[in-house]
C-alpha positions as MATLAB code, in Angstrom:
seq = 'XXXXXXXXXXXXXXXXXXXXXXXXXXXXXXXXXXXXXXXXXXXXXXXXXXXXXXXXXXXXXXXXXXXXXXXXXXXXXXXXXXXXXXXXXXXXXXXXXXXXXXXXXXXXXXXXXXXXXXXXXXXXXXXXXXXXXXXXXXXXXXXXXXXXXXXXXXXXXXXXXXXXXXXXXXXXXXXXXXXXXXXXXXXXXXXXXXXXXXXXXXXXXXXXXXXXXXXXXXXXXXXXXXXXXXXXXXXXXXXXXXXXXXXXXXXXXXXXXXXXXXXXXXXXXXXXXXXXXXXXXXXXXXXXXXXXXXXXXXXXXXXXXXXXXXXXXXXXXXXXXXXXXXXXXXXXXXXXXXXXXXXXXXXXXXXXXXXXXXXXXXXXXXXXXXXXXXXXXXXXXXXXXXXXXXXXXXXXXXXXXXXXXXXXXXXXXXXXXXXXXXXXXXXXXXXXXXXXXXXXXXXXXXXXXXXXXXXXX';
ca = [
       0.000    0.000    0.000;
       1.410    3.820   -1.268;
       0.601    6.262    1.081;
       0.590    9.578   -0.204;
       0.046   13.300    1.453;
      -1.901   15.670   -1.103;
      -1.283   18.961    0.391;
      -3.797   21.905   -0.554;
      -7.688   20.509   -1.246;
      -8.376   23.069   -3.662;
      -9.468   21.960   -7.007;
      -5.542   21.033   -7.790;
      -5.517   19.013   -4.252;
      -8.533   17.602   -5.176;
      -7.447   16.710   -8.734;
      -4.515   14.623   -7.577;
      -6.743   12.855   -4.545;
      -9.191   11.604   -7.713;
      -5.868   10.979  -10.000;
      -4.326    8.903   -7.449;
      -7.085    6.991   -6.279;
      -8.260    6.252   -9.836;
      -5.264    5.088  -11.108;
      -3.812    3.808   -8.507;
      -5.427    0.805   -6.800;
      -3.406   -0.037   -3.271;
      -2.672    4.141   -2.870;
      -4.178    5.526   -0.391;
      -4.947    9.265    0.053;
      -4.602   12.323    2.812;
      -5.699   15.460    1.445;
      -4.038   18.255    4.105;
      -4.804   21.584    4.453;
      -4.100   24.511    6.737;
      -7.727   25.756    6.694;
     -10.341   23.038    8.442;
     -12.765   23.618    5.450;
     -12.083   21.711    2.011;
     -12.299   23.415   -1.613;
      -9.439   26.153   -1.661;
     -10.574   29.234   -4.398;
     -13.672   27.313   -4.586;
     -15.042   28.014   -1.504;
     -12.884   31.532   -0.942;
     -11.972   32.379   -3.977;
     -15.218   32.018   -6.049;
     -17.943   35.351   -6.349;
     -20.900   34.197   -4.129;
     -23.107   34.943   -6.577;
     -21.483   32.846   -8.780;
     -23.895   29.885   -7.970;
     -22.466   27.454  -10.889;
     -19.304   28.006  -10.807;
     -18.974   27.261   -6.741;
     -21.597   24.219   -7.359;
     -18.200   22.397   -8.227;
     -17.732   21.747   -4.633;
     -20.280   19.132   -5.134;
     -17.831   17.280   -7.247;
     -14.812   17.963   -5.143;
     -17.098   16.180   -2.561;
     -17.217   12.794   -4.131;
     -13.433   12.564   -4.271;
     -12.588   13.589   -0.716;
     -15.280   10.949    0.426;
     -13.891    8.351   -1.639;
     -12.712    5.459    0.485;
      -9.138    5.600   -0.288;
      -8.905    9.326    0.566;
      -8.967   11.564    3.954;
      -9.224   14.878    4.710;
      -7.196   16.298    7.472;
      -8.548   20.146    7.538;
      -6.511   22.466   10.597;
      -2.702   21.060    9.640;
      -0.606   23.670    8.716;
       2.534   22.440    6.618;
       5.650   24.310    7.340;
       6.729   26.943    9.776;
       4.776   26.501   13.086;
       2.820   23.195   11.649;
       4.395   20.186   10.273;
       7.678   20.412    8.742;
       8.189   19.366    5.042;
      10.787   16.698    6.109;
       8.036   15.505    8.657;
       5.492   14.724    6.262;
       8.365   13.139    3.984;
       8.815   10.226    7.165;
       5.139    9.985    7.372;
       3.893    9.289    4.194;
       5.924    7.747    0.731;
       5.298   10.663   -1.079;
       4.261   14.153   -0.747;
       2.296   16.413   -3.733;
       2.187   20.031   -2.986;
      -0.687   21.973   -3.996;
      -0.522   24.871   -2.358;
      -1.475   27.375   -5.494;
      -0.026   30.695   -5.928;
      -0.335   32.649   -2.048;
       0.251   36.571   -2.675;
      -0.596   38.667   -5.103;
       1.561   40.945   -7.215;
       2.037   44.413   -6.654;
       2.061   48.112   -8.276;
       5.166   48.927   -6.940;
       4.169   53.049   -6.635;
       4.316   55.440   -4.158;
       1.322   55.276   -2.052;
      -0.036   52.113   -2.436;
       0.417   51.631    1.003;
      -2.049   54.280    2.053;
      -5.073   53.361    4.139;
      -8.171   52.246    1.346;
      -5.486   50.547   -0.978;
      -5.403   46.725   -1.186;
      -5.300   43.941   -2.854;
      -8.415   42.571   -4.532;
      -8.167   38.989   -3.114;
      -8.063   41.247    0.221;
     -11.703   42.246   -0.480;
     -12.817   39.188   -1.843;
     -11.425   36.807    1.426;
     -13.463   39.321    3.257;
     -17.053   38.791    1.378;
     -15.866   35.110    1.203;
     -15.529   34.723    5.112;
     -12.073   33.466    4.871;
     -10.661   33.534    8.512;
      -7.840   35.198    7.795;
      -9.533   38.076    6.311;
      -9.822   41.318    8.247;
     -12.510   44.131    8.105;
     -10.890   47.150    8.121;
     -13.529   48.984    7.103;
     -13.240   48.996    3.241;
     -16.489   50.798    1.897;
     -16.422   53.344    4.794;
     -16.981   56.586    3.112;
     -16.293   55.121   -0.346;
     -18.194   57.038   -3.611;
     -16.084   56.436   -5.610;
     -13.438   53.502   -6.401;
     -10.625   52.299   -8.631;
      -9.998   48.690   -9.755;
      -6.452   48.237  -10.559;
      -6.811   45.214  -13.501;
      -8.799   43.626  -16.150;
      -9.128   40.186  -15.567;
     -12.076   37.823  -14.098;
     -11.089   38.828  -10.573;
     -11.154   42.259  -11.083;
     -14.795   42.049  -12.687;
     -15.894   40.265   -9.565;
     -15.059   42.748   -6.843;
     -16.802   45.721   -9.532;
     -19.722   43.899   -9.641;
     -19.780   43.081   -5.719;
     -19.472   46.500   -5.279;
     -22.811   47.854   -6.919;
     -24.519   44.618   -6.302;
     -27.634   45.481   -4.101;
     -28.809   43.319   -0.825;
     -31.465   41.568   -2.790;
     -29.014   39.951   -5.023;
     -26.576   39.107   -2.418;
     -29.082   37.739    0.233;
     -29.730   34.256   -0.994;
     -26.223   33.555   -1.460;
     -23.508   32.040    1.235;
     -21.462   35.398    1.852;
     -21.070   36.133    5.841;
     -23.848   38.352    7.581;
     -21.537   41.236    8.204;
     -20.240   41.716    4.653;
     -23.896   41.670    3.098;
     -24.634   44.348    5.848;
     -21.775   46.505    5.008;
     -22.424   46.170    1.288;
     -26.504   46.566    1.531;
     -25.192   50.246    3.570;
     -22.463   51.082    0.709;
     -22.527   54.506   -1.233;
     -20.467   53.711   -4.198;
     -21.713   55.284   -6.805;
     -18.760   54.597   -9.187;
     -16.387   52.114  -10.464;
     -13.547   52.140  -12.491;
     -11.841   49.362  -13.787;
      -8.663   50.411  -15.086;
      -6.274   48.369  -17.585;
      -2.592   49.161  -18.631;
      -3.548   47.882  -21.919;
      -6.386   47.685  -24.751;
      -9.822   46.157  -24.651;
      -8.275   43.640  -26.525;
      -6.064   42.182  -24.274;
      -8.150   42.328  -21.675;
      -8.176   39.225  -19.529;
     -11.330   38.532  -18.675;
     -14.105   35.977  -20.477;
     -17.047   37.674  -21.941;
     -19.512   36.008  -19.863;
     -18.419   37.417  -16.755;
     -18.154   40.942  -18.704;
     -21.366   40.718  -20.215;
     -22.509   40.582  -16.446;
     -21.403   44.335  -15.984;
     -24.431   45.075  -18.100;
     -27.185   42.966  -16.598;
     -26.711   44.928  -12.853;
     -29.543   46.340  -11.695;
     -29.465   49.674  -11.603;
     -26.145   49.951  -12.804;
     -25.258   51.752  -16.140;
     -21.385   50.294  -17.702;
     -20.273   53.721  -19.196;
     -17.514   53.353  -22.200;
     -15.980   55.774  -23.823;
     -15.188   55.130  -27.887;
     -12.699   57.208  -28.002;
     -10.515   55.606  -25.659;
     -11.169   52.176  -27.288;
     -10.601   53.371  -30.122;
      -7.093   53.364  -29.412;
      -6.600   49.735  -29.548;
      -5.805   48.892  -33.242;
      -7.817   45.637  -33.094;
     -11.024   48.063  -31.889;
     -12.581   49.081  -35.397;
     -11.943   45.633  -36.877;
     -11.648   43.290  -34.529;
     -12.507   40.465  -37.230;
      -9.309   38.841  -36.992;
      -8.352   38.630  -33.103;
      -9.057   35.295  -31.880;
     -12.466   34.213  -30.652;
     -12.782   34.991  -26.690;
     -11.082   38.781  -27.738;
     -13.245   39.271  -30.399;
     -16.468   38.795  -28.408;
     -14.973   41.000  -25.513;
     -14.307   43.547  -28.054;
     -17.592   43.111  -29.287;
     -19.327   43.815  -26.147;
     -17.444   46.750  -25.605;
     -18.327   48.205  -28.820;
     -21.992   47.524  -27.972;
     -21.750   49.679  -24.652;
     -20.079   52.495  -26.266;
     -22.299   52.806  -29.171;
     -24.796   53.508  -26.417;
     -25.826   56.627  -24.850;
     -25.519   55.586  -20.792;
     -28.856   55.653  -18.902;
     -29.603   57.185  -15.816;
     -28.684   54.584  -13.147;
     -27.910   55.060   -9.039;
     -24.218   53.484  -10.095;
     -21.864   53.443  -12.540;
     -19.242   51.091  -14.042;
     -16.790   52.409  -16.202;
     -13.710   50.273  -17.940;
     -11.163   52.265  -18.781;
      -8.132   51.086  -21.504;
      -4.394   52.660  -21.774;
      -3.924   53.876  -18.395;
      -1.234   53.064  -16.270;
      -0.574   53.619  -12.490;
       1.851   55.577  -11.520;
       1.100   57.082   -8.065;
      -1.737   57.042   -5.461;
      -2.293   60.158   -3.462;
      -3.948   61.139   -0.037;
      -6.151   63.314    1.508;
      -5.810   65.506    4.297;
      -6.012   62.400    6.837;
      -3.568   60.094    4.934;
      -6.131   58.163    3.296;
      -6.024   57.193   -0.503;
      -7.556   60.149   -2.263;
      -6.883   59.637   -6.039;
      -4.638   57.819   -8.396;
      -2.847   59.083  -10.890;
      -2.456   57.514  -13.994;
      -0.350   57.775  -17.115;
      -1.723   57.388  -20.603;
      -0.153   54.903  -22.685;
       0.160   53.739  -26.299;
       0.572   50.638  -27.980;
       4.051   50.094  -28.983;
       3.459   47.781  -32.162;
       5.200   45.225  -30.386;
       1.799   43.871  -28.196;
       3.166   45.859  -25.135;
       2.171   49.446  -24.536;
       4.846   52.947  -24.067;
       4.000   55.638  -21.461;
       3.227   59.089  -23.668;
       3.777   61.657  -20.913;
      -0.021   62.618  -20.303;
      -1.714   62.095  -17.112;
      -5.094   61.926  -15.538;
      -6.026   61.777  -11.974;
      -9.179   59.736  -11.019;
     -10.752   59.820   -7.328;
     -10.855   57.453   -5.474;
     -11.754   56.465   -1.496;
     -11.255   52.474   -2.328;
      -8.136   51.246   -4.736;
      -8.081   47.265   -5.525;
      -5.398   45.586   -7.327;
      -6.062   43.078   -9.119;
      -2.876   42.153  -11.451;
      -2.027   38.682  -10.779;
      -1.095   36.164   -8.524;
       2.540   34.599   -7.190;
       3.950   31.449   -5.432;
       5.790   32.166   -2.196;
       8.083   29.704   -0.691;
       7.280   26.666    1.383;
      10.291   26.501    3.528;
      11.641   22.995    2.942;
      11.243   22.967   -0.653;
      12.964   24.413   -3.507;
      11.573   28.214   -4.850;
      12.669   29.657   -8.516;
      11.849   33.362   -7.195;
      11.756   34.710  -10.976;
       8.579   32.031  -11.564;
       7.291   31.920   -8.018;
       7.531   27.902   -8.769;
       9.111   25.095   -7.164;
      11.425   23.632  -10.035;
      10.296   20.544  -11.181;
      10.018   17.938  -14.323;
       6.426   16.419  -14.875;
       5.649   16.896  -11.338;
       8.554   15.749   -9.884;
      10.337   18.467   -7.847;
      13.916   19.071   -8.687;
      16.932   19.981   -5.949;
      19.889   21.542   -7.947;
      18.760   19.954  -10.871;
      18.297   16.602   -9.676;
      14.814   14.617   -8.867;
      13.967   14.446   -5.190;
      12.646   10.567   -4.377;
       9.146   11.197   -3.003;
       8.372   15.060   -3.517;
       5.603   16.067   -6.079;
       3.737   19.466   -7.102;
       0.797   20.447   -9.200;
      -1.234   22.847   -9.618;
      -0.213   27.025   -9.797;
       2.808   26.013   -7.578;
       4.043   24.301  -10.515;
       3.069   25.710  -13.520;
       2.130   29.152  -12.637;
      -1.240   30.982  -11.884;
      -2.279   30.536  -14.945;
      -5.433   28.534  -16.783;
      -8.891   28.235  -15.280;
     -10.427   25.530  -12.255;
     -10.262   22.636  -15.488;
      -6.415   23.196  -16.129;
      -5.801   21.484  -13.052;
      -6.654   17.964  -14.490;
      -4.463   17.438  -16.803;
      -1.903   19.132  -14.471;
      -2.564   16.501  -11.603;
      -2.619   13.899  -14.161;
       0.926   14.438  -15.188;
       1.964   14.636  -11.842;
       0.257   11.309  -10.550;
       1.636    9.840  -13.914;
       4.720   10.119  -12.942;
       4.530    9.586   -8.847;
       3.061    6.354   -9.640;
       6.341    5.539  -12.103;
       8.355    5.675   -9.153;
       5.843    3.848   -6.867;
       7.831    0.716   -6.691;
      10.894    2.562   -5.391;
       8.749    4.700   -2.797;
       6.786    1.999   -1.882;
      10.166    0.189   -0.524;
      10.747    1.747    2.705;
       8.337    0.426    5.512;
       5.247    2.673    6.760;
       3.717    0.633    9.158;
       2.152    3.181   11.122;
      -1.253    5.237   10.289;
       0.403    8.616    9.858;
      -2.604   10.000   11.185;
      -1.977    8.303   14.790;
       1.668    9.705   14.620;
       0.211   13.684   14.018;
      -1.969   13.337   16.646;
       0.563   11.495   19.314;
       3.006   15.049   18.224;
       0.145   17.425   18.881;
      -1.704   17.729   15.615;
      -5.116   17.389   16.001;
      -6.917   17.394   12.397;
     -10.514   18.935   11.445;
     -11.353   15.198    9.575;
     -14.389   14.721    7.560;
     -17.008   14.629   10.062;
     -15.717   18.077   11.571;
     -16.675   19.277    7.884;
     -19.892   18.468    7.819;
     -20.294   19.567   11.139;
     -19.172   22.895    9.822;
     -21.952   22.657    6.873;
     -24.339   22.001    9.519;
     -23.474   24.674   11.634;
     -23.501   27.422    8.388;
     -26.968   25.999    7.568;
     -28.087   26.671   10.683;
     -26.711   29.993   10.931;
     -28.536   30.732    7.401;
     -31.536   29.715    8.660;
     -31.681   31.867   11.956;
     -31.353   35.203    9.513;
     -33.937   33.935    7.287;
     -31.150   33.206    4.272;
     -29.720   29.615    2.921;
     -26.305   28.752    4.302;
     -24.466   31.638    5.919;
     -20.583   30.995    5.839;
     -18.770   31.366    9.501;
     -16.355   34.020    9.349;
     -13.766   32.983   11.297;
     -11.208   30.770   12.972;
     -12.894   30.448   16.229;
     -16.828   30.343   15.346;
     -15.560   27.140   12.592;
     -13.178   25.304   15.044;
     -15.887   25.729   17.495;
     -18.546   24.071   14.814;
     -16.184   21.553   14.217;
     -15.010   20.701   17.635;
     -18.284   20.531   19.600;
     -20.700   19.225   16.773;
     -18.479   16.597   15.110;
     -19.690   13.913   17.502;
     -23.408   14.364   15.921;
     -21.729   12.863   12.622;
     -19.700   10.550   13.515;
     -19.891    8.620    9.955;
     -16.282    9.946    7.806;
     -18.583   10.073    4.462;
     -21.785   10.358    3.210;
     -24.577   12.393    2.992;
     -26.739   12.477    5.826;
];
């Protein structure tokens, strides 16, 4: 029997569990993660209004109750939880799939002013992550800037001006609908570096922008008109062409009278972020830009200032280190060859990664397959030779005799049951439990009510 640790139960995690399991018939399976719920971006990552979309929990589900597979939620991998080498005596091989952690930054003065974050800031606080903070982001905000033009930066516009109604039936946390059914934006910016062109996002999720209620998406021609791909657009390839497309349709358009506006903007690139008179984020600053016939854009020395109580970045995603592992810092990787991690050059017996720790933060929730297939490929290549040295003892018994004292399966659904509960007391569906202590509480003192690992009740 191959006993393997699956670190991160994300979609990648998952992926690899459900690789492993299927093609492997004596392996058997612990899915860690630091967090005691299951699903990674799924659960925290995911708009809540996205319904669909998040509805792929329900296949994540099957493969972390599948016989051969555990989840151990609350174990922390790595400085103050289990050390890499650790898991490497436990277990005949480790796969890490612990995505891509931080997010890229400006680099400009004043993007550490008070109002200024990151976007997955905002959205791990309308998500209920525990680690998220409220810090007050829509206090006294009219008017905000989204720094990006990608899927994730459409999702925290549209949370923005989405109105209580909308927002009510879905899983986000009490507090966050409250503070966004009280909001006073009135305007949005979404800002690119770039042309409508190379915007990142899919049209479906743009095409949203238009449907708001209430909401007017406000384009103006002129600046798309700047991209050379704008008047004919004919030739880009398909997903552009529609984005392009819809653009065009919105600025053909006179905008109607709506309570809130969304307006992308094209060619404009940060440069500085200023405050107001209580060193708060004010405005940014941005400089126009050009394309430079080379798919990359020049700076052209004109600037425009747009105000702003709220700034969001949203412009990508990077690995950090794992300490025990190997890091390429100019990828934000851990160096590998079809999964299999590489130290100095060479193949490391027993150590795996998939997922955005391997290839990048790239591709969408399906890219993961084929990624954890190529990595279970090969980890089950080298079974023979893993599977020499003797594991006698349930790794799980040896975690808990060193102070490690899991969230397993049962604490989950304890945790469902609690959130259900919680929805039903304010009159909603499932309410998500914000935090570290109200979930470790659910699945501490309610586990016992569920004793059975799998299953629906």
């Amino acid at each position: 029997m191959l006993r393997v640790a699956v670190v991160g139960s994300g979609p990648s995690g998952c992926y690899t569990a459900q690789s492993l399991v299927q093609l492997g018939r004596e392996v058997h399976v612990d899915v860690l993660d630091r967090l005691p719920c299951p699903y990674g971006l799924v659960r925290y990552g995911v708009a809540p209004d996205h319904e669909k979309i998040k509805s792929l929990q329900n296949t994540l589900r099957t493969v972390l109750e599948h016989d051969r597979v555990r989840f151990l939620g609350g174990v922390p991998v790595g400085p103050g939880g289990v050390p890499t080498a650790r898991l490497r005596e436990l277990y005949h091989a480790v796969v890490y799939c612990v995505g891509a952690a931080t997010d890229r930054r400006l680099g400009i003065p004043g993007e550490e002013l008070p109002g200024s974050w990151s976007a997955t800031e905002f959205v791990s606080w309308y998500s209920a992550h525990p680690d998220a903070v409220d810090d007050g982001f829509l206090r006294g905000v009219r008017s905000a800037v989204v720094i990006g033009v990608g899927n994730v930066a459409v999702d925290v516009a549209r949370m923005l001006v989405r109105g209580v109604a909308e927002l009510s039936g879905t899983d986000m946390p009490q507090a966050a609908l409250d503070t966004l059914a009280a909001g006073r934006v009135a305007e949005v910016h979404m800002v690119g570096r770039r042309g409508p062109s190379q915007g990142r996002f899919t049209t479906k999720e743009l095409r949203e922008l238009g449907a708001l209620p209430d909401t007017a998406v406000v384009v103006d021609p002129a600046e798309l008109a700047l991209d050379p791909a704008y008047r004919d657009p004919s030739g880009l390839p398909g997903p552009q062409r529609r984005n392009v497309e819809v653009l065009r349709g919105w600025a053909g358009q006179p905008a109607p009278d709506a309570a809130r506006r969304i307006r992308p903007r094209f060619f404009l690139r940060p440069v500085e972020l200023s405050a107001d008179g209580h060193g708060h984020v004010r405005a940014v600053r941005f400089e126009r830009t050009a394309p430079d016939g080379r798919g990359g854009v020049t700076g052209t020395g004109r600037y425009e200032e747009i105000e702003a109580q709220l700034v969001l970045r949203s412009v990508g995603y990077r690995g950090v280190p794992l300490e025990g592992l190997p890091f390429d810092a100019a990828s934000g990787t851990v160096p590998h060859r079809a999964g299999r991690v590489l130290r100095e050059g060479a193949v490391a017996p027993g150590e795996y990664v998939a997922g955005w720790i391997k290839r990048g933060p790239t591709g969408v929730i399906g890219t993961n397959r084929p990624c954890a297939k190529e990595t279970v490929t090969s980890l089950l290549a080298d079974a023979a030779a893993l599977a020499e040295r003797d594991l006698s003892e349930d790794p799980l018994a040896l975690l808990r005799a060193e102070g490690t004292e899991p969230v397993e399966w049962a604490g989950w659904r304890a945790i469902e049951r609690a959130e259900a509960e919680l929805g039903a007391s304010l009159g909603r569906h499932v309410v998500k439990l914000p935090d570290w202590v109200s979930l470790l509480t659910a699945a501490r003192t309610t586990a016992a009510r569920g004793r059975g690992r799998r299953g629906p009740e």
